[in-house]
DSSP file (Angstrom, degrees, kcal/mol; ACC not computed):
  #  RESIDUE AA STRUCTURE BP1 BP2  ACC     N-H-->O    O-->H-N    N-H-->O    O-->H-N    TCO  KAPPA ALPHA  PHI   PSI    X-CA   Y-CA   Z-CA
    1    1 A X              0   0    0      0, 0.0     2,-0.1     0, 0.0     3,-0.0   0.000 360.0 360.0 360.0 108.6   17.2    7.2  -10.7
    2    2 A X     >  -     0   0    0      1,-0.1     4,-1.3     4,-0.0     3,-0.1  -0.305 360.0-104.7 -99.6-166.1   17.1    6.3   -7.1
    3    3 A X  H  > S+     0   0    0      1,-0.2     4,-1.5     2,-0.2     3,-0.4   0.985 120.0  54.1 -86.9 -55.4   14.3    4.2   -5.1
    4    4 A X  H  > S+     0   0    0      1,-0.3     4,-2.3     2,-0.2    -1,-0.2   0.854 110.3  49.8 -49.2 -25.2   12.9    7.9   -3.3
    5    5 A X  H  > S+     0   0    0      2,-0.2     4,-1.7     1,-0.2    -1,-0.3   0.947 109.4  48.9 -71.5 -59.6   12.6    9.1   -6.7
    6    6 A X  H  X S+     0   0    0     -4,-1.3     4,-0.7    -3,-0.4    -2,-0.2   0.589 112.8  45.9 -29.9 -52.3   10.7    6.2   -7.8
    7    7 A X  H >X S+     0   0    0     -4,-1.5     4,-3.7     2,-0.2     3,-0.8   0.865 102.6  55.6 -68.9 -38.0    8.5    6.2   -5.4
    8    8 A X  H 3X S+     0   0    0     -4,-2.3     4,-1.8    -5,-0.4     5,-0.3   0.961 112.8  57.7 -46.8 -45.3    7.6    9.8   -5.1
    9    9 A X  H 3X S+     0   0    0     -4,-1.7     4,-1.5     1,-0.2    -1,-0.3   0.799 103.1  45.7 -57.0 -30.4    6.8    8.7   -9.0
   10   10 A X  H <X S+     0   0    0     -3,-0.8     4,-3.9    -4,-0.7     5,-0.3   0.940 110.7  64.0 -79.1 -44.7    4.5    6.0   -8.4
   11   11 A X  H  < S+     0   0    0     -4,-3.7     4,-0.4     1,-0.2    -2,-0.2   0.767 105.1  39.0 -11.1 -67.1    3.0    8.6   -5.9
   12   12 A X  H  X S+     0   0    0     -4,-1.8     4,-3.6     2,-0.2     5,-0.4   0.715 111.9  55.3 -85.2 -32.4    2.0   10.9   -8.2
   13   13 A X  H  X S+     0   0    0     -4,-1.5     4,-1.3    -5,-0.3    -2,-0.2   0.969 113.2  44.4 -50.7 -42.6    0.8    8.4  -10.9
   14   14 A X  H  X S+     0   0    0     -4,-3.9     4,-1.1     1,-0.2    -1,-0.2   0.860 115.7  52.2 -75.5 -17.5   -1.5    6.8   -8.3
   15   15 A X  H  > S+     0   0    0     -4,-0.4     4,-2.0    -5,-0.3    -1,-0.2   0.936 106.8  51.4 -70.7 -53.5   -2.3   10.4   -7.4
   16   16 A X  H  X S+     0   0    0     -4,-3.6     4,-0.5     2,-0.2    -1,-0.2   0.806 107.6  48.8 -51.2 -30.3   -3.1   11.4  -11.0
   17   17 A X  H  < S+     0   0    0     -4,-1.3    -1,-0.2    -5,-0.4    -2,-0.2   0.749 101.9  68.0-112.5   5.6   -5.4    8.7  -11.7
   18   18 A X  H  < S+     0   0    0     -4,-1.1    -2,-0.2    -5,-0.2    -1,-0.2   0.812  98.5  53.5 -44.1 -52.5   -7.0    9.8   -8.3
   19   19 A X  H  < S-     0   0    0     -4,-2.0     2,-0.2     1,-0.2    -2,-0.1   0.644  97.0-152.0 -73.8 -17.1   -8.1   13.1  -10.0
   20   20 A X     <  +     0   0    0     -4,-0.5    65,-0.5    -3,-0.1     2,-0.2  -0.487  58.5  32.1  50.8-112.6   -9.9   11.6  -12.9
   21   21 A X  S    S+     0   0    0     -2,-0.2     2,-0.3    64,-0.1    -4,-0.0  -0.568  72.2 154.5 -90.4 130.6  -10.3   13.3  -16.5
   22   22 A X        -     0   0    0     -2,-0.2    62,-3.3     2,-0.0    63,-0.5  -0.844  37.1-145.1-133.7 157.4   -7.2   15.3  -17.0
   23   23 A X        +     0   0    0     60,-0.3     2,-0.3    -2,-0.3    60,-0.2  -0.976  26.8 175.4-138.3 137.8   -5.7   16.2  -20.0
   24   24 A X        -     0   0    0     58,-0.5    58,-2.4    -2,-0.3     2,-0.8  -0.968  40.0 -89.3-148.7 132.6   -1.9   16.4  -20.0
   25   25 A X        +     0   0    0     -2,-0.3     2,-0.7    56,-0.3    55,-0.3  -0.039  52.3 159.0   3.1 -33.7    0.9   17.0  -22.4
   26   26 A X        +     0   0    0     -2,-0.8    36,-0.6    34,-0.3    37,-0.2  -0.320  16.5 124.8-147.1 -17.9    1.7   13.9  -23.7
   27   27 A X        -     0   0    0     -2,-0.7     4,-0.2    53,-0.7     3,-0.1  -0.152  53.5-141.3 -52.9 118.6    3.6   14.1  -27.3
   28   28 A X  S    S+     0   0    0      1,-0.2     3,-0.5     2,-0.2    -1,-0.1   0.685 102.6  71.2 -70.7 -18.8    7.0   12.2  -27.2
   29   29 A X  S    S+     0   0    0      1,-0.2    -1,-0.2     3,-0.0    -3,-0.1   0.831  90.4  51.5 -68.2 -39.2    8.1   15.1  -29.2
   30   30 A X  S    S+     0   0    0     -3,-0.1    21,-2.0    20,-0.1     2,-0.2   0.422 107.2  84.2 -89.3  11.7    7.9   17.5  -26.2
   31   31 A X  E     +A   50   0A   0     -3,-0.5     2,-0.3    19,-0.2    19,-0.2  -0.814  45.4 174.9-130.7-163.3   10.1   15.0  -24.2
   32   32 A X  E     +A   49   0A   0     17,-2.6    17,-3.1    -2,-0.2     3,-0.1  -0.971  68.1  39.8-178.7 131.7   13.7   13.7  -23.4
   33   33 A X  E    S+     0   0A   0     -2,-0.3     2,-0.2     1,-0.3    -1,-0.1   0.742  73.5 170.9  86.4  28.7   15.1   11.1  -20.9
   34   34 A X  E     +     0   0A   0     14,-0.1     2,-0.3    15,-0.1    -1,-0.3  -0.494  12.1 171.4 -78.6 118.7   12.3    8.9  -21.7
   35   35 A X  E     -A   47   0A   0     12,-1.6    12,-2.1    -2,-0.2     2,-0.6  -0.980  34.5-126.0-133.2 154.0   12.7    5.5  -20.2
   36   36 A X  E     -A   46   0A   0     -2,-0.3    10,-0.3    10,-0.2     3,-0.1  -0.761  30.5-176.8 -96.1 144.2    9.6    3.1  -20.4
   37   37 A X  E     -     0   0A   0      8,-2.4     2,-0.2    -2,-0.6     9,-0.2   0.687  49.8 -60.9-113.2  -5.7    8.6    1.6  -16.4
   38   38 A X  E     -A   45   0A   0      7,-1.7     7,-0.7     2,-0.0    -1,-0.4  -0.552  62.5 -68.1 159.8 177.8    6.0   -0.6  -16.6
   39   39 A X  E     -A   44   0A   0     -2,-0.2     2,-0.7     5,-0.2     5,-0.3  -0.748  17.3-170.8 -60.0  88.0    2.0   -0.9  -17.8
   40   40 A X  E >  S-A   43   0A   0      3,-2.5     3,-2.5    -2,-0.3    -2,-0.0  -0.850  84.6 -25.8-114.2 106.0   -1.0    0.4  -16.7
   41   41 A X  T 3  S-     0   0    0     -2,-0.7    -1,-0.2     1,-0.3     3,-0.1   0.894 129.9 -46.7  76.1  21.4   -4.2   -1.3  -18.6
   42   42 A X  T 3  S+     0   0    0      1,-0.3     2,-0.3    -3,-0.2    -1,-0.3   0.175 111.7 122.4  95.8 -30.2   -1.9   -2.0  -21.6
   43   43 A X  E <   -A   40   0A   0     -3,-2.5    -3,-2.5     1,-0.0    -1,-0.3  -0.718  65.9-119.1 -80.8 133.9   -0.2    1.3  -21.9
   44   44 A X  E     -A   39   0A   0     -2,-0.3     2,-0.6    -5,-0.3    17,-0.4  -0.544  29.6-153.5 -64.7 125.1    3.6    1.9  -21.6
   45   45 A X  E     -A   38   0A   0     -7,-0.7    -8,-2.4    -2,-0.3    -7,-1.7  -0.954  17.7-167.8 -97.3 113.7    4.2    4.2  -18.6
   46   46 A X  E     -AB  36  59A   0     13,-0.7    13,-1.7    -2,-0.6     2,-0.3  -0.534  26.5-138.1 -94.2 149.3    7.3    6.3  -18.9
   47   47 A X  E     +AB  35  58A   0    -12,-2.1   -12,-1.6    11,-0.2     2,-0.4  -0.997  47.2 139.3-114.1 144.9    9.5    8.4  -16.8
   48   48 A X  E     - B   0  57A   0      9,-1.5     9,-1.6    -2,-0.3     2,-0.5  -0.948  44.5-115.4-157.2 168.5   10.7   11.7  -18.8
   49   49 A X  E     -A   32   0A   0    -17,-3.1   -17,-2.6    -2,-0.4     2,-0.2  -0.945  31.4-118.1-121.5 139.4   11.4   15.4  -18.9
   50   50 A X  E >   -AB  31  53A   0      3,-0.6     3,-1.7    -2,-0.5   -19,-0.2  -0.437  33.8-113.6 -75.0 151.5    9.6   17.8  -20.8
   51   51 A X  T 3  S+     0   0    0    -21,-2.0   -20,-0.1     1,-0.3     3,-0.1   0.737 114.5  61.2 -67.3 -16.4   12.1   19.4  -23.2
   52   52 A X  T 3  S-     0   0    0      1,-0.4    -1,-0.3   -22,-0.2     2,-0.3   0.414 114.3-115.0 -98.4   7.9   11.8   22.8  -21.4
   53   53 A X  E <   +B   50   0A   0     -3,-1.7    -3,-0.6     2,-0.0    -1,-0.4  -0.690  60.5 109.3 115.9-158.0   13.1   21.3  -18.3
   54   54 A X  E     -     0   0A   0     -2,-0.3     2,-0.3    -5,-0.1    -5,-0.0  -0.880  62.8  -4.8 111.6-151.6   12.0   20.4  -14.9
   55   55 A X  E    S-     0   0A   0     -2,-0.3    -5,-0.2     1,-0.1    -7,-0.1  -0.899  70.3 -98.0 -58.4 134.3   11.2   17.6  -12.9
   56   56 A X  E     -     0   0A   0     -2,-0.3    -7,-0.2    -7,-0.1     2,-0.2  -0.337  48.4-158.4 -56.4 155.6   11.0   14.0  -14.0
   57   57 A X  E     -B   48   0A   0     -9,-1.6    -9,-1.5    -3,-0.0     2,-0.3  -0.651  13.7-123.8-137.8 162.8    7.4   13.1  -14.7
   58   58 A X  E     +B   47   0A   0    -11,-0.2     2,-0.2    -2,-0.2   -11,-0.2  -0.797  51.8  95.2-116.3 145.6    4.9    9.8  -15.0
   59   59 A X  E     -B   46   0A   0    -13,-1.7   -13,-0.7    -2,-0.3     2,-0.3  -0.976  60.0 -74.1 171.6-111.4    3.0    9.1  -17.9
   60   60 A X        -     0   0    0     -2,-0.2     2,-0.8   -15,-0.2   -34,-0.3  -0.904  36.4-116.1-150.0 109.4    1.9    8.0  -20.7
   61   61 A X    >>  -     0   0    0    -17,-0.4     3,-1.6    -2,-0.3     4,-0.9  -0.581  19.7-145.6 -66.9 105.8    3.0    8.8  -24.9
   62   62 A X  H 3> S+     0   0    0     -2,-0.8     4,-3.0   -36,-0.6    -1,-0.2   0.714  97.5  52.9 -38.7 -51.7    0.2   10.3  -26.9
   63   63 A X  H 3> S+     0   0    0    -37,-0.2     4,-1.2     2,-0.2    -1,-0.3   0.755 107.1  49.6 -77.8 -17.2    1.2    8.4  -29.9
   64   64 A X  H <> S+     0   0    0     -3,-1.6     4,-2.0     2,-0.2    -2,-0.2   0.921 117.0  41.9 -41.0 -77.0    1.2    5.1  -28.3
   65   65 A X  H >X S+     0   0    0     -4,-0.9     4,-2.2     3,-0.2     3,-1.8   0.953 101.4  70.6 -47.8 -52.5   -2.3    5.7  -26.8
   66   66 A X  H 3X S+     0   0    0     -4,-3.0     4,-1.3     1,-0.3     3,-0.3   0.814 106.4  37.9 -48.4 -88.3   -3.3    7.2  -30.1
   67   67 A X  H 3< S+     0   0    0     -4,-1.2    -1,-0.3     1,-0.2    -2,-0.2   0.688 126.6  36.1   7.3 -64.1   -3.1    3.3  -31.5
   68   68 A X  H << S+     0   0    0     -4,-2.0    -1,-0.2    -3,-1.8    -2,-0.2   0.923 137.6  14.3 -72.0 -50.3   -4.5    1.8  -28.6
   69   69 A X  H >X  +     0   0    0     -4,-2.2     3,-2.0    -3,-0.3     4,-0.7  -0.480  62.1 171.3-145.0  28.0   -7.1    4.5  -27.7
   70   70 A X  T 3< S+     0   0    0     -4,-1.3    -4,-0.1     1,-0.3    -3,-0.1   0.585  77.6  56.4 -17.7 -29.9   -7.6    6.9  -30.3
   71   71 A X  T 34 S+     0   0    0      1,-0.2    -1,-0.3    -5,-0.1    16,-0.1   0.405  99.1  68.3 -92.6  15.1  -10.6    8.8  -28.7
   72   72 A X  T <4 S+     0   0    0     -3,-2.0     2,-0.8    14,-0.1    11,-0.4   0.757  90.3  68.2 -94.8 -39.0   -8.2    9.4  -25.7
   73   73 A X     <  -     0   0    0     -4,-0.7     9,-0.2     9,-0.1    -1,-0.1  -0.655  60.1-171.4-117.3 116.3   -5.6   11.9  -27.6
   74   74 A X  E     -C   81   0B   0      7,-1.7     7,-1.4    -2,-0.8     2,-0.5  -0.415  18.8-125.6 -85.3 172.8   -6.6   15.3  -28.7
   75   75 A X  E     +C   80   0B   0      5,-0.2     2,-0.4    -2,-0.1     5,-0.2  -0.976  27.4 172.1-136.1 116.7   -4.4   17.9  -31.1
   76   76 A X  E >  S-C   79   0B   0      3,-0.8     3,-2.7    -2,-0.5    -2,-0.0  -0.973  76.8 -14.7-118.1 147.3   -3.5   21.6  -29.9
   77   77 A X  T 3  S-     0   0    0     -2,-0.4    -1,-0.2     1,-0.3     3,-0.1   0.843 128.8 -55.5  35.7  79.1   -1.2   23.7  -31.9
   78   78 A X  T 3  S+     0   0    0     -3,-0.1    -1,-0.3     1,-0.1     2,-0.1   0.399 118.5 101.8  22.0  17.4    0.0   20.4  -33.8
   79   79 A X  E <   -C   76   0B   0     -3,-2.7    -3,-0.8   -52,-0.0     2,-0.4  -0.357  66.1-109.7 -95.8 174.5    1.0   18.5  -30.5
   80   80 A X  E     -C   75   0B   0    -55,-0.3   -53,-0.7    -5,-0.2     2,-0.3  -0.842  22.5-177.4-104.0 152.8   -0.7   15.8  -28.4
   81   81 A X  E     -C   74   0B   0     -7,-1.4    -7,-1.7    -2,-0.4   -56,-0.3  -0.960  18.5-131.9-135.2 153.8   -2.2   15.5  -25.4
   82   82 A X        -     0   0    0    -58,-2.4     2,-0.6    -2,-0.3   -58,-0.5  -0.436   7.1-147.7 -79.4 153.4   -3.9   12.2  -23.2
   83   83 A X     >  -     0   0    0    -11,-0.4     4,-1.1   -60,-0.2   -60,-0.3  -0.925  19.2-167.2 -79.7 116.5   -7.3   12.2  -21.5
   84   84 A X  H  > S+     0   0    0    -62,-3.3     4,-3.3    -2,-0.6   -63,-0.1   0.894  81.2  55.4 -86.1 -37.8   -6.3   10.1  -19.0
   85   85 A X  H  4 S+     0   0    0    -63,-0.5     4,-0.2   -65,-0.5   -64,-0.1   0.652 115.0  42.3 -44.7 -26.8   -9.6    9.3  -17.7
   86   86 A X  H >> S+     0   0    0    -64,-0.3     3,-1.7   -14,-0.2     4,-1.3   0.892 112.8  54.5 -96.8 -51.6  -10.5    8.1  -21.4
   87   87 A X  H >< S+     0   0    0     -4,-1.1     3,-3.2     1,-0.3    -2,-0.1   0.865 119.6  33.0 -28.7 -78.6   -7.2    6.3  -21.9
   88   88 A X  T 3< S+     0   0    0     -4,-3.3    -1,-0.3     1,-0.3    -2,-0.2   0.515 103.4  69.9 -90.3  21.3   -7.7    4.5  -19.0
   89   89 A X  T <4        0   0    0     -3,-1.7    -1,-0.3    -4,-0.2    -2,-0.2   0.918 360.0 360.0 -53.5 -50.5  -11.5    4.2  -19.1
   90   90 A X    <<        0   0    0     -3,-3.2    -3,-0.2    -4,-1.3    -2,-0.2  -0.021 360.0 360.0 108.6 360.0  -10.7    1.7  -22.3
């Protein structure tokens, strides 16, 4: 994981919570290469790959918020996904 990599990642995190309520993937079950990289508001912030491949990604584990933030994680087709706007609303 080099330092361009990194940044581009912080990039797009700061980018993401630019955009305000999103709902995003979030299920530790639909990822792989999951490392945690620091904290936003109390929440562990990962980088990971979705299991069908891709690019590494910023965010956040659904079942983690789920704990913290319950009204934050919704269920489609037995999976998770964040609000991100409600996560990090509180």
């Amino acid at each position: 994981f080099d330092q361009k990599a990194a940044s581009a990642n912080r990039q797009g995190f700061a980018d993401l919570l630019a955009v305000g309520a999103m709902l995003a993937w979030s299920d530790a079950r639909l990822k792989r290469d999951i490392r945690r990289v620091g904290t936003v508001r109390g929440l562990g912030v990962y980088v990971f790959r979705y299991v069908w491949g891709g690019p590494r990604r910023l965010g956040f584990m659904a079942q983690e918020v789920a704990r913290v933030r319950p009204h934050a994680v919704r269920a489609f087709g037995g999976y998770l996904a964040v609000d991100y706007a409600a996560a990090l609303g509180g």
